[in-house]
C-alpha positions, -999 to 999 in steps of 0.1 A, spaced: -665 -364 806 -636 -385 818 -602 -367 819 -566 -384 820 -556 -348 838 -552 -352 876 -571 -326 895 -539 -318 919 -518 -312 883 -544 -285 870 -544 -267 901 -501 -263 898 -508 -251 869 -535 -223 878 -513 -214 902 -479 -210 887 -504 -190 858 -513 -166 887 -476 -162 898 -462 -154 865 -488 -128 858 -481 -109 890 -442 -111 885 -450 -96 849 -456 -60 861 -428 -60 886 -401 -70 857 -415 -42 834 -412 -17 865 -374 -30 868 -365 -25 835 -383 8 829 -364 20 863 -329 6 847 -335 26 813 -345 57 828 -314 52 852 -295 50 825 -306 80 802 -301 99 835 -263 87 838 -261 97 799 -277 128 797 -253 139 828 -222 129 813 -229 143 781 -243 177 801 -206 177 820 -189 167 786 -202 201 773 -193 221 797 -162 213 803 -153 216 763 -168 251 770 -146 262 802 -113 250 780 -125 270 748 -132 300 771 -96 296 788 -77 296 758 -98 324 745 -87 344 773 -52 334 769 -53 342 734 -63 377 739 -43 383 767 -12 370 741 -26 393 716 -25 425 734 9 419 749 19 414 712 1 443 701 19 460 729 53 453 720 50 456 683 35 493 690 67 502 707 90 482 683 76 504 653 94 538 656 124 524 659 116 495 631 108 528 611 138 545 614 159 512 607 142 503 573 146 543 563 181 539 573 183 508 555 166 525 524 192 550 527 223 529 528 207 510 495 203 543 477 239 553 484 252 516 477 238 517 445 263 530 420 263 503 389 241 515 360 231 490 331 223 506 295 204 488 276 191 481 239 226 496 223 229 489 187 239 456 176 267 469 160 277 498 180 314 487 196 332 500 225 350 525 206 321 542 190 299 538 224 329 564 245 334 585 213 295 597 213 303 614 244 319 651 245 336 643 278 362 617 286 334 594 305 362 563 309 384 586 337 349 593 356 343 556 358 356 530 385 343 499 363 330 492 333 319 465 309 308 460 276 289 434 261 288 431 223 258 424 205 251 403 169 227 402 144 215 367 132 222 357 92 184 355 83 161 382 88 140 362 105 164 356 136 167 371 169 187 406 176 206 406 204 214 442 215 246 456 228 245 466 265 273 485 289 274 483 325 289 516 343 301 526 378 310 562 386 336 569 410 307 598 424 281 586 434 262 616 428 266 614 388 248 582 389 208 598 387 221 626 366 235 604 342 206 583 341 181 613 338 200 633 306 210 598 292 180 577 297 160 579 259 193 588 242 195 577 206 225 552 192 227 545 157 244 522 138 264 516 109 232 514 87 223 546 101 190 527 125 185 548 155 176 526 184 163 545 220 188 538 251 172 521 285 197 533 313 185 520 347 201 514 381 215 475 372 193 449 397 226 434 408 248 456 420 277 436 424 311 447 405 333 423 389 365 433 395 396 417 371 418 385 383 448 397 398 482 393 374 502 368 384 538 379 389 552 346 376 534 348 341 561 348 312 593 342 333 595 300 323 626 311 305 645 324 341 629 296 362 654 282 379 635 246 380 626 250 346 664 256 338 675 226 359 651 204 341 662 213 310 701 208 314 694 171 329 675 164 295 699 175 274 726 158 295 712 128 307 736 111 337 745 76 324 741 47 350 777 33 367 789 2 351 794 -31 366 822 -54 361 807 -90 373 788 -104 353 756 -115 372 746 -147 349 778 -164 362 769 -160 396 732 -173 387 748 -206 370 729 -194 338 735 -216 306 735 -200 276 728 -211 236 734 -191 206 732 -161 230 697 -175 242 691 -176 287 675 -216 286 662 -215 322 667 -246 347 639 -261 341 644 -265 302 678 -283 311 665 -308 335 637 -314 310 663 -323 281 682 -349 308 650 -367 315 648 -372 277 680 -383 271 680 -411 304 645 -424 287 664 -427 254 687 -442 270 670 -466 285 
């Protein structure tokens, strides 16, 4: 058979067939050299990755502990005397507390009635006191609101005996209704103490200022009188009593020279 292929053209072609086939193998070797270079290079970062995450953990670890016991330390030595400052302060609040609240008084039970159900005079052993009046609602189905006293003694001491005989006492009321005291230390212990008097209350009627005031009212200074007369000086022109301002006048001669004319 005839061919239109030269026989120079097939033989480029064998050849260049041969050539790729052997460079085949040698780019497989080059790229399975490149990947496992490169899983090397990973593996050994992530490997140093690691172990570096685990010398920092360890570090502060150590410096953890080491802050611990040094805490540990100084709170141990800072105890006793902690101790002995917050049974101090215990202490000092047991003494401080001196103002005693009674609590669910009769509704009707006043001041008067509360004193006189003691034997003793309790007002002169007291340094403070006050009283709170209760009410009863105009239905039966409202709210009571009991009365309730707050105390101070001038002792100290009286405070807990007063609130161990008096604590349970029964109050009644004018309907003869017992109702059981509550005395307990009050939880704010702070005293309100009355507003100090005023030494100028009810003395308007010897103030001085007050007095002054009064005598210019009831004689009032009338102002000096002038003798000019100041619509003279002005030029004003009067009618039937009436100021007509300049402009007015002017006005009227314009009228009378268009009349005129």
């Amino acid at each position: 058979m005839y061919s239109n292929v030269r026989p120079y053209k097939i033989l480029q072609k064998v050849k260049a067939n041969e050539n790729n086939s052997k460079e085949k193998p040698n780019e497989e070797k080059k790229n399975y050299d490149n990947h496992k270079k490169y899983e090397d290079d990973r593996r050994y970062k992530y490997n140093k990755h690691v172990n570096n995450y685990k010398t920092k953990n360890n570090k502060t670890y150590t410096i953890n502990n080491n802050c611990e016991k040094s805490n540990n330390n100084v709170v141990l030595k800072k105890t006793g005397k902690d101790m002995l400052i917050s049974l101090l302060k215990k202490d000092q609040m047991c003494v401080k507390k001196k103002k005693i609240v009674i609590r669910n008084l009769p509704p009707t039970l006043n001041e008067n009635n509360f004193f006189d159900s003691f034997s003793n005079n309790l007002k002169d052993e007291l340094d403070y006191y006050y009283y709170v009046n209760g009410s009863i609602g105009k239905n039966s189905s409202d709210d009571i609101t009991h009365s309730r006293i707050y105390l101070s003694f001038k002792d100290y001491m009286k405070t807990e005996e007063f609130i161990k005989t008096q604590d349970g006492k029964y109050f009644y009321d004018t309907n003869g209704i017992k109702y059981k005291a509550n005395v307990t230390f009050a939880p704010n212990q702070t005293i309100i103490h009355k507003n100090r008097t005023d030494n100028r209350n009810n003395t308007l009627d010897t103030d001085p200022y007050f007095l002054k005031c009064c005598e210019e009212m009831n004689n009032p200074v009338e102002p000096p009188k002038n003798d000019i007369d100041y619509h003279d000086i002005i030029n004003v022109v009067r009618e039937n009593d009436d100021i007509i301002s300049p402009i007015v006048i002017d006005l009227r001669k314009k009228l009378k020279n268009s009349k005129v004319k």
